[in-house]
SELO-867017 format. One record per atom (N, C-alpha, C, O): x, y, z; atom name; residue in three letters. Coordinates in nm, 2 decimals, decimal comma, padded with zeros to 4 digits. Layout:
// residues N
      x      y      z atome residu
      X      Y      Z    CA    Ala
...
END
This chain:
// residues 82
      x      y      z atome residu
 -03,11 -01,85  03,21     N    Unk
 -03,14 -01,72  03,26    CA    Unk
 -03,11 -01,71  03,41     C    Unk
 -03,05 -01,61  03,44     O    Unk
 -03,15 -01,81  03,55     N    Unk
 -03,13 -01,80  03,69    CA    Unk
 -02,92 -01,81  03,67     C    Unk
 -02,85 -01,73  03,73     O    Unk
 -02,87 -01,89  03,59     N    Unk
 -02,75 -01,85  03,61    CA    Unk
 -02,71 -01,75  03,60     C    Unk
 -02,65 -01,70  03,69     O    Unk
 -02,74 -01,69  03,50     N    Unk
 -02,70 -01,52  03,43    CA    Unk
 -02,71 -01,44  03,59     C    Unk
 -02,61 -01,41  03,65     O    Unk
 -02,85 -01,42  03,65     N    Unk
 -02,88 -01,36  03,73    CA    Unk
 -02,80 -01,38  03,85     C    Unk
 -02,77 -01,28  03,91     O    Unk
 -02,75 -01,52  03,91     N    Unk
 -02,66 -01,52  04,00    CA    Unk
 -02,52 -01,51  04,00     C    Unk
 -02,45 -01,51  04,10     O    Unk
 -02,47 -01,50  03,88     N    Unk
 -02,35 -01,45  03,84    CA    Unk
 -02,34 -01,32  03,86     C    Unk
 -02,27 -01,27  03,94     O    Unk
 -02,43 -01,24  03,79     N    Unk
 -02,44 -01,12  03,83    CA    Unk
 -02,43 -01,08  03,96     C    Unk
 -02,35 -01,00  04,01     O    Unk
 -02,52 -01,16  04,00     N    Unk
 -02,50 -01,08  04,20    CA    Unk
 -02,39 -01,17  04,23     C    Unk
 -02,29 -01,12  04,17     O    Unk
 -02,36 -01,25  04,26     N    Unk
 -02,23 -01,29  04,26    CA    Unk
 -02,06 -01,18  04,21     C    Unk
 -01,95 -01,17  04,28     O    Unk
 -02,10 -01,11  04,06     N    Unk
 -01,98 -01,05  04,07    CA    Unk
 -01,98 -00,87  04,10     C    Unk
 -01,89 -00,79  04,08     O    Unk
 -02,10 -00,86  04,16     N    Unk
 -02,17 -00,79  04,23    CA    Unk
 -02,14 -00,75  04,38     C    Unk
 -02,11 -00,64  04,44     O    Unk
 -02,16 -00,88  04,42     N    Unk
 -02,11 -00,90  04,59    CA    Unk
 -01,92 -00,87  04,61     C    Unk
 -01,86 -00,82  04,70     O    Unk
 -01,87 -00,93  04,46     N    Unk
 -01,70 -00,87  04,46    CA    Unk
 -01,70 -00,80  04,43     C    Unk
 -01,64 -00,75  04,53     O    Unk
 -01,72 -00,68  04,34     N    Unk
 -01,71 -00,56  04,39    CA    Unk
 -01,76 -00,47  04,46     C    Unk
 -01,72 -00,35  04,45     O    Unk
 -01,83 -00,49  04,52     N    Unk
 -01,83 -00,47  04,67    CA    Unk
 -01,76 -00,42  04,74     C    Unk
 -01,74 -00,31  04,79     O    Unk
 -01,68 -00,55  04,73     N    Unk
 -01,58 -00,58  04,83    CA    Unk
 -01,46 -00,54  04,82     C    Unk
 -01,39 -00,51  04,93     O    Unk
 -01,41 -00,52  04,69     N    Unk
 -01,31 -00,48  04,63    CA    Unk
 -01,26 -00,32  04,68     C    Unk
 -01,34 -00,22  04,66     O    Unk
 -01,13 -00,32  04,73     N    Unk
 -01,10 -00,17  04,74    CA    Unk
 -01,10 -00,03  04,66     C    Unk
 -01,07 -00,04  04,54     O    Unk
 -01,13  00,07  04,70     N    Unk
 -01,25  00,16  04,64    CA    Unk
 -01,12  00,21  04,54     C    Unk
 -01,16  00,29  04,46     O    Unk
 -00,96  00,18  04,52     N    Unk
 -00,87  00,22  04,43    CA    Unk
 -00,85  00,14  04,34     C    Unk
 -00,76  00,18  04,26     O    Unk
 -00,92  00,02  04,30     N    Unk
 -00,94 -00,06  04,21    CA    Unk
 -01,01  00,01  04,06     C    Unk
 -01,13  00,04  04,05     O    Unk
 -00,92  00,01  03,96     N    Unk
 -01,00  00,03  03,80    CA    Unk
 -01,15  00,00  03,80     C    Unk
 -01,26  00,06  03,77     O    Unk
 -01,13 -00,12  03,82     N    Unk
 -01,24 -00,23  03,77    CA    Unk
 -01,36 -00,13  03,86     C    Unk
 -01,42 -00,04  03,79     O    Unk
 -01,38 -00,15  04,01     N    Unk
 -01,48 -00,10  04,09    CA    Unk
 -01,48  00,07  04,05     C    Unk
 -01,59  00,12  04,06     O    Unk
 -01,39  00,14  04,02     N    Unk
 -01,41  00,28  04,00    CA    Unk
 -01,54  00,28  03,82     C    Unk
 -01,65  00,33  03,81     O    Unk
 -01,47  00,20  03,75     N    Unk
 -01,58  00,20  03,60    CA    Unk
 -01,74  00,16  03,63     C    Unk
 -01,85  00,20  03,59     O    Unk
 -01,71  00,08  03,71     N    Unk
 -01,89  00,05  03,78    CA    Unk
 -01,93  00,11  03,83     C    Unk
 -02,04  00,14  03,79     O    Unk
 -01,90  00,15  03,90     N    Unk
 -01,94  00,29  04,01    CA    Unk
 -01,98  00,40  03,94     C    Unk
 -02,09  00,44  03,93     O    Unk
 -01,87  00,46  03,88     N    Unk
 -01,87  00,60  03,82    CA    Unk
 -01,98  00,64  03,69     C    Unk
 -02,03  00,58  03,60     O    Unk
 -01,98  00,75  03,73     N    Unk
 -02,09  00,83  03,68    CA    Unk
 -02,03  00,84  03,50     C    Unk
 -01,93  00,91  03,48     O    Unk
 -02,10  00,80  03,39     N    Unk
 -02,08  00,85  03,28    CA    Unk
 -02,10  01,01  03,25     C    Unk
 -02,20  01,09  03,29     O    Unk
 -01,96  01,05  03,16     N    Unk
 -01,99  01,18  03,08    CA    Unk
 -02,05  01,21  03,01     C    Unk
 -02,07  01,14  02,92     O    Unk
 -02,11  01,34  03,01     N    Unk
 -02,17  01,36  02,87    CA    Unk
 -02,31  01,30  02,84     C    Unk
 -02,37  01,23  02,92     O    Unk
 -02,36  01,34  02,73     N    Unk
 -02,52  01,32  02,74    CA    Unk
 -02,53  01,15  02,62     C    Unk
 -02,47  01,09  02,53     O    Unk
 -02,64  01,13  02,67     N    Unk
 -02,69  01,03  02,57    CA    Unk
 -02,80  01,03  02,43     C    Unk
 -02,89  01,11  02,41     O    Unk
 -02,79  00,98  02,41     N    Unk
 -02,98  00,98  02,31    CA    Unk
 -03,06  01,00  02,40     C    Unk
 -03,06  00,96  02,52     O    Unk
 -03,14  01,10  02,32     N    Unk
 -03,25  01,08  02,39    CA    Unk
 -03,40  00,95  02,44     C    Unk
 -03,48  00,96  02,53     O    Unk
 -03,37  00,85  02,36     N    Unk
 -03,46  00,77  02,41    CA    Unk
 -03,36  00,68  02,50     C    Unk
 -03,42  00,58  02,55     O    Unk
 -03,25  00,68  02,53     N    Unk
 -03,16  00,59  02,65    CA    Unk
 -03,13  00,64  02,77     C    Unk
 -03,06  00,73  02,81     O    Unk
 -03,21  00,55  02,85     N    Unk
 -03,20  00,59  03,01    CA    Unk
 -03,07  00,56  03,05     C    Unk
 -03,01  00,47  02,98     O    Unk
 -03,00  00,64  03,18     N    Unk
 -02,87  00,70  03,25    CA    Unk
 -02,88  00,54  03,30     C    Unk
 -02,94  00,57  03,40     O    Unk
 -02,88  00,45  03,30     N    Unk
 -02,86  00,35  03,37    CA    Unk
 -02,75  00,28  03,38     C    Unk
 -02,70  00,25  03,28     O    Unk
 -02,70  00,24  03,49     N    Unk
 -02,56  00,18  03,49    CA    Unk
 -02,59 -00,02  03,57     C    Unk
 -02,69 -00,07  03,63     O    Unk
 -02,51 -00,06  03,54     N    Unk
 -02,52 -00,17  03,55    CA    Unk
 -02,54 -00,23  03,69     C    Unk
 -02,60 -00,33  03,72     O    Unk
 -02,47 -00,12  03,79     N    Unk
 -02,51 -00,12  03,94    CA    Unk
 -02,66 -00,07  03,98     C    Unk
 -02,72 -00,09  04,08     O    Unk
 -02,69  00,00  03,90     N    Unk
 -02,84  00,00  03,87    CA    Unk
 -02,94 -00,05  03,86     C    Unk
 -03,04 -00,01  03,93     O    Unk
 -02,93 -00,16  03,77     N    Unk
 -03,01 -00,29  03,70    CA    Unk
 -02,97 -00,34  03,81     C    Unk
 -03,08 -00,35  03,86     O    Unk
 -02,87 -00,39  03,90     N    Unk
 -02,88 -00,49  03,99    CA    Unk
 -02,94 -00,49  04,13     C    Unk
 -02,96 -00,59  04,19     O    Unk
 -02,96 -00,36  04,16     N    Unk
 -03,02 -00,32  04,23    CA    Unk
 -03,15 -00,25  04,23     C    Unk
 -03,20 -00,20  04,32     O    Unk
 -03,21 -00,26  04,07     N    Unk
 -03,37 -00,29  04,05    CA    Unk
 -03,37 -00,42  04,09     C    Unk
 -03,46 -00,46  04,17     O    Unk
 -03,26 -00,49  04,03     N    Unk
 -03,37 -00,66  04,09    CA    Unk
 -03,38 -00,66  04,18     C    Unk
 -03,49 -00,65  04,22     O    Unk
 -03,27 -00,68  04,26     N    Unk
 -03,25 -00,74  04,43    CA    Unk
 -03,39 -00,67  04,51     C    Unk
 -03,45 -00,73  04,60     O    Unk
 -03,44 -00,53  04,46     N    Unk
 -03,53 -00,47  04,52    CA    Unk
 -03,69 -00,50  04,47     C    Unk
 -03,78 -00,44  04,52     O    Unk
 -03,70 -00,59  04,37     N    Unk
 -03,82 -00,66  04,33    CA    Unk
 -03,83 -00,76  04,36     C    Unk
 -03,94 -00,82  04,35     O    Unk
 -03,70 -00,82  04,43     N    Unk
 -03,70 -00,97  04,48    CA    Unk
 -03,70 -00,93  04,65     C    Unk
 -03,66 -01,01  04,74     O    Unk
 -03,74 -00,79  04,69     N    Unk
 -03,73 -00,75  04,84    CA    Unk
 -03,60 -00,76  04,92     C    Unk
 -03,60 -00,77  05,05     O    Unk
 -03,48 -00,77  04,82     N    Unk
 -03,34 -00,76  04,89    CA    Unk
 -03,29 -00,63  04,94     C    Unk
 -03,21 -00,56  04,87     O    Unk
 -03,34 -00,59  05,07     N    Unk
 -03,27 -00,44  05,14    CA    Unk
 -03,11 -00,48  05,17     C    Unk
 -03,06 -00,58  05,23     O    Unk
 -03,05 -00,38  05,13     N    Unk
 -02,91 -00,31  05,21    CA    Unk
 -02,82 -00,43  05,14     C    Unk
 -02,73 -00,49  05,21     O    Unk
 -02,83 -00,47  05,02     N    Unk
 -02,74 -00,56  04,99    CA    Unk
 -02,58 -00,57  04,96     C    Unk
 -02,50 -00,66  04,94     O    Unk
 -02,58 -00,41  04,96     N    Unk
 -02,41 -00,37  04,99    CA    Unk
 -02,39 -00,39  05,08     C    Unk
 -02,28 -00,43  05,09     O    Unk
 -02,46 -00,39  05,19     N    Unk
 -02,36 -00,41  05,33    CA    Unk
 -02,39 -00,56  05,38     C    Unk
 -02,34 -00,61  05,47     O    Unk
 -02,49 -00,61  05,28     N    Unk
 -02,44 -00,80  05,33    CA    Unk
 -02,37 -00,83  05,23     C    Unk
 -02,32 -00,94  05,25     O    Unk
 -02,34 -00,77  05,10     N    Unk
 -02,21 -00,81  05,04    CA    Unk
 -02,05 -00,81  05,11     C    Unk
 -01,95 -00,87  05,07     O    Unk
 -02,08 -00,71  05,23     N    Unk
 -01,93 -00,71  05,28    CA    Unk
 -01,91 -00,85  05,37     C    Unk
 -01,81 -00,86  05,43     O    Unk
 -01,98 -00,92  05,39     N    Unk
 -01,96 -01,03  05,44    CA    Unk
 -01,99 -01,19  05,32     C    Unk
 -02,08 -01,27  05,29     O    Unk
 -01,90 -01,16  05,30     N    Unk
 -01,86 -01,32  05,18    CA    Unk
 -01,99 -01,41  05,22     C    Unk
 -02,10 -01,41  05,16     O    Unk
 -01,96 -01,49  05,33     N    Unk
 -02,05 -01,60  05,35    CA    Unk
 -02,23 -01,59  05,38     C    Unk
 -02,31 -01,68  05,35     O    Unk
 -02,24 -01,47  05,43     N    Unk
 -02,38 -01,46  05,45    CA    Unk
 -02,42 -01,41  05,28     C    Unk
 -02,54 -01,44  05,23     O    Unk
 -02,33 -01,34  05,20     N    Unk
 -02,37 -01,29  05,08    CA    Unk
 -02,39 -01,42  04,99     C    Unk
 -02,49 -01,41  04,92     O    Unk
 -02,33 -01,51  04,97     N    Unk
 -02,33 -01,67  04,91    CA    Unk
 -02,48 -01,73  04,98     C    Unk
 -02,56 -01,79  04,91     O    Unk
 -02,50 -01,71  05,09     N    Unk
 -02,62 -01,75  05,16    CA    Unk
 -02,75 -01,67  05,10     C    Unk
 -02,85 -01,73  05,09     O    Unk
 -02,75 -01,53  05,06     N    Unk
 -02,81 -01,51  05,00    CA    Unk
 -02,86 -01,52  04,85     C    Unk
 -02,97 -01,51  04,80     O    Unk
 -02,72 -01,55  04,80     N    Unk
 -02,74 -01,56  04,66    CA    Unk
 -02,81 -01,72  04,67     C    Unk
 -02,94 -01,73  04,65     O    Unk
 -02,75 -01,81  04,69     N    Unk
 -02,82 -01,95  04,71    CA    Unk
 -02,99 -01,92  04,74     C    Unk
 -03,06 -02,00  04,68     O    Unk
 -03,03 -01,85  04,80     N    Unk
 -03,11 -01,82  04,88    CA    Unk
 -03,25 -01,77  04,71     C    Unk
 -03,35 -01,83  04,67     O    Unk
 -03,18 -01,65  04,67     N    Unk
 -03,22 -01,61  04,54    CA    Unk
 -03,24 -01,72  04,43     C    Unk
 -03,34 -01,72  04,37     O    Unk
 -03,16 -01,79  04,41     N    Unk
 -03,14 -01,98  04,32    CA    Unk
 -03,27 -02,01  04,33     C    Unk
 -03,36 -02,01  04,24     O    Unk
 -03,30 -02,05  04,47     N    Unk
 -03,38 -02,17  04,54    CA    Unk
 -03,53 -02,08  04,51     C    Unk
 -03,63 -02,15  04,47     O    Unk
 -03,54 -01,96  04,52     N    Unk
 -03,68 -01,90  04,54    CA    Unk
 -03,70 -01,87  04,33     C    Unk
 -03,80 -01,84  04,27     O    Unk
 -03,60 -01,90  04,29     N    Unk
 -03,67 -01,87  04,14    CA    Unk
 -03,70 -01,98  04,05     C    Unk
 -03,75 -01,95  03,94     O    Unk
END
């Protein structure tokens, strides 16, 4: 399970990073069409990751993802406290 979770912010912190004309970072980002069930919350996977980081008290973690090595320092950081 702590792997799962730092993989996640890990591939998290790359798209980030990744230029905003990228496929991959546009499908993460972007807003779904159209409605859902009613019992399924609008949730997107950039979502969920930033419920955690904010239960584990990680502020502004987009903008320490634009720095590779402090972002690795964090995630390590996240490992060691769980």
């Amino acid at each position: 399970m702590i792997t799962i979770q730092v993989r996640k912010r890990e591939l998290a912190g790359h798209l980030v990073r990744m230029s905003d004309n990228r496929a991959v970072k546009k499908v993460f980002l972007g807003k779904t069409e159209g409605r859902r069930k009613a019992a399924r919350p609008e949730f997107r996977w950039f979502d969920c990751i930033e419920n955690e980081l904010k239960s584990m008290s990680v502020k502004t973690w987009r903008n320490k993802s634009e720095d590779r090595h402090a972002w690795d320092v964090d995630v390590e950081e996240t490992l060691v406290k769980t």
